[in-house]
N, C-alpha and C positions, 0 to 999 in steps of 0.2 A: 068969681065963677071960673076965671081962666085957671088957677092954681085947682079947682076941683077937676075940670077936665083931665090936666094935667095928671094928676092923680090918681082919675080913674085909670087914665092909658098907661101909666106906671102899674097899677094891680091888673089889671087886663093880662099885660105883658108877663106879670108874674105868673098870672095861672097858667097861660100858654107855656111859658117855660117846664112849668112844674107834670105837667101834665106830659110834653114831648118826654121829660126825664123820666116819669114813672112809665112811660109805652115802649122807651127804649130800655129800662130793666126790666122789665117785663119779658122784650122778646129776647134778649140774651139770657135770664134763667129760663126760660124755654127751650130755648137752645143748647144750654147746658144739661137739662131732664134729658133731654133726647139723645146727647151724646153718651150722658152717663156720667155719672160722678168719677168716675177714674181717668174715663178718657178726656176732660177737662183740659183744651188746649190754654196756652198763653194769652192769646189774642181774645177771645173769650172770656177771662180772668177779668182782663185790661179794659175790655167794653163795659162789663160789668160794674167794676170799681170807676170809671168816669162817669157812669150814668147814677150810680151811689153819690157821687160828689156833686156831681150837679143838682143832685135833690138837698143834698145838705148845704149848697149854699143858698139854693132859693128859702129853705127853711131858715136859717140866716135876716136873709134879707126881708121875709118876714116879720121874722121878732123885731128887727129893727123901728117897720114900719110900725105894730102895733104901739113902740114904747113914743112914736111918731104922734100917734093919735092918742092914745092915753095920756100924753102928755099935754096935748091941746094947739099940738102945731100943726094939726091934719084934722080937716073940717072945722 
């Protein structure tokens, strides 16, 4: 039972994650709608592409866990 706790608070943790990453891309292309596609500063770009990467490594970390339980070492 301690290893499913465990477990859960590990995919818990995952959705919070994934969830902060998609609210922060979110509000940076919103950001960049409003500026306009020309006026597109650097910093902007930069916010954009970290909070792209952070979705791509939670989705990562995912797959992982899936081939985790599929495999029969998770539950």
């Amino acid at each position: 039972m301690d290893k499913r706790k465990t477990w859960r608070t590990q995919e818990q943790e995952l959705v919070a994650r994934w969830n902060s990453a998609v609210a922060r891309h979110q509000d940076v292309m919103r950001e960049i709608a409003m500026a306009g596609g020309d006026a597109t500063s650097e910093a902007l770009v930069h916010k954009a592409d970290s909070a792209r990467a952070e979705m791509d490594a939670v989705r990562r970390q995912v797959a992982r866990l899936k081939v985790e339980f599929n495999s029969g070492k998770r539950y």
